[in-house]
N, C-alpha and C positions, 0 to 999 in steps of 0.2 A: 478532580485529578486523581488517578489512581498509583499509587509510590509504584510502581513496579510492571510501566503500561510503554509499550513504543506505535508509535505510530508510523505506517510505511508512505514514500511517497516517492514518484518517479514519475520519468518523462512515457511520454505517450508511443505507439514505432512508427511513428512520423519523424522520431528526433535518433532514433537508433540507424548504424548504417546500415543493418541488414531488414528493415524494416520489419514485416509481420513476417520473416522467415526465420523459424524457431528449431530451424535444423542448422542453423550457421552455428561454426565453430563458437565462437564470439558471444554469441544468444546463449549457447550452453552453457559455455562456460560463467556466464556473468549469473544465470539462473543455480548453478553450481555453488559461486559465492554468495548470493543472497543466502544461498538456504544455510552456510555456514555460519552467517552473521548472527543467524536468526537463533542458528545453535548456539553458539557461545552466548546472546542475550539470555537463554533459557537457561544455560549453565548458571548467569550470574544473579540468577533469581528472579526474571522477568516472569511472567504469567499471563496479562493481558497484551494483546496484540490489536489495533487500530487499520483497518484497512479500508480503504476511499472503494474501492475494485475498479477502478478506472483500468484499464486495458493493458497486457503486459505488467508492468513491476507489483501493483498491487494485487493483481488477482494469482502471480507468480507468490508472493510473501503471504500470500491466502493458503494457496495451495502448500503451501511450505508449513505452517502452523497448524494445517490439519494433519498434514502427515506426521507432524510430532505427537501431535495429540492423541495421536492412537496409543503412543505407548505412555501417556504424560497427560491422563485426565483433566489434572489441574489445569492445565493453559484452555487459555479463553480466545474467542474470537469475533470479535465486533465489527460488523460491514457497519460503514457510515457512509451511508450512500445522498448524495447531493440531490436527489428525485427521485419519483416514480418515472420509470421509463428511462433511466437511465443507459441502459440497455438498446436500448430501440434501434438504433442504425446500424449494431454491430452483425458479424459473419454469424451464423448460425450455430457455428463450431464455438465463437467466444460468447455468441449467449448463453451456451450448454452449459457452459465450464462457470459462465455467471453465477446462474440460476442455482447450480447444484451448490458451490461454493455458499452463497446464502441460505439455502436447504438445510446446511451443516453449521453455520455460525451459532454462537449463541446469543446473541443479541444484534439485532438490526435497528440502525437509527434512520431514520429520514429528516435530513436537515429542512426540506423543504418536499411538500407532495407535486409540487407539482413545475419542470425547468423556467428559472426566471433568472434574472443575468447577476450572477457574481452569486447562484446557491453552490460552483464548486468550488471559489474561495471561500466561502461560508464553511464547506464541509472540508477545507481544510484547514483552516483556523480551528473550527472545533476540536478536529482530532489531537493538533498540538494542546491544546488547551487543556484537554485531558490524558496526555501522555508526559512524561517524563524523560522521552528518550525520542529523538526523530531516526530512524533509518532511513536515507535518501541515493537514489539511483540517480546522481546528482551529475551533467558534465559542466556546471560551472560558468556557465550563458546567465546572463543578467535579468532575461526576459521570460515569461512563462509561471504556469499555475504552481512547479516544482520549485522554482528560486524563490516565489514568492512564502512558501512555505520553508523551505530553508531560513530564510530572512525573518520570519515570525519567530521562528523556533529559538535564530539566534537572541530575538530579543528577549526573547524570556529565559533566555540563559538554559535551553534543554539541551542537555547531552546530544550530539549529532554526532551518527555515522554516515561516512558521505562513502558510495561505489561508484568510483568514474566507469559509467557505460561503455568509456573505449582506453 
């Protein structure tokens, strides 16, 4: 575990109301607040940052980390990716933003090489595992790969910041 690490984690825009439409008011604005969350972590002496890149919020808190990083060498950025080919079914426009996003991390894990069932719980329990802090794009539903990491985090007593999506 690294003292001073958060891990991101959110829902999919399957669960968001304006879906993959990332011009909605709503979508910006919440993209807006992540990245503030993400500033004040860095203010409070964060440095590594944990990201799944699962679609939307993480590859959103991805992008947000490197854009700090340009001015803030220090910060770190770790894909923890659940497979190879994790990727595989998305738009072409979210594999681009994948691909580069990993291009730029400094360290990529692969929980698993190759998709087999419960390696994205896997690659989410790891990330808390090794974080100190959960930041969660959370709306508070019971069910899902996002509550179930909420729920991990809570048992290990990690700091949680939770952004109701709506």
């Amino acid at each position: 575990m690294i003292k001073w690490c958060c891990a991101f984690t959110g829902h999919r825009p399957r669960k968001f109301p304006w879906g993959y439409d990332e011009t909605d008011t709503r979508c910006i604005s919440l993209k807006k607040t992540l990245a503030k969350e993400i500033v004040k972590l860095v203010d409070a002496g964060y440095t590594d940052f944990l990201s799944g890149m699962a679609e939307e919020t993480d590859t959103w808190a991805a992008l947000a980390v490197l854009s700090l990083k340009e001015e803030n060498p220090a910060l770190k950025l770790h894909c923890v990716l659940p497979c190879e080919g994790q990727a595989d079914g998305w738009s072409a426009s979210a594999r681009e933003i994948y691909f580069s996003i990993i291009e730029q991390a400094d360290e990529v894990v692969y929980v698993s090489q190759e998709y087999r069932e419960g390696c994205m719980l896997e690659r989410n329990r790891y990330m808390v595992n090794h974080a100190t802090c959960l930041l969660a794009v959370y709306n508070g539903e019971w069910r899902g790969g996002t509550a179930m990491t909420v729920r991990h985090a809570r048992k290990l007593g990690r700091k949680i910041i939770i952004l109701n999506p709506v």
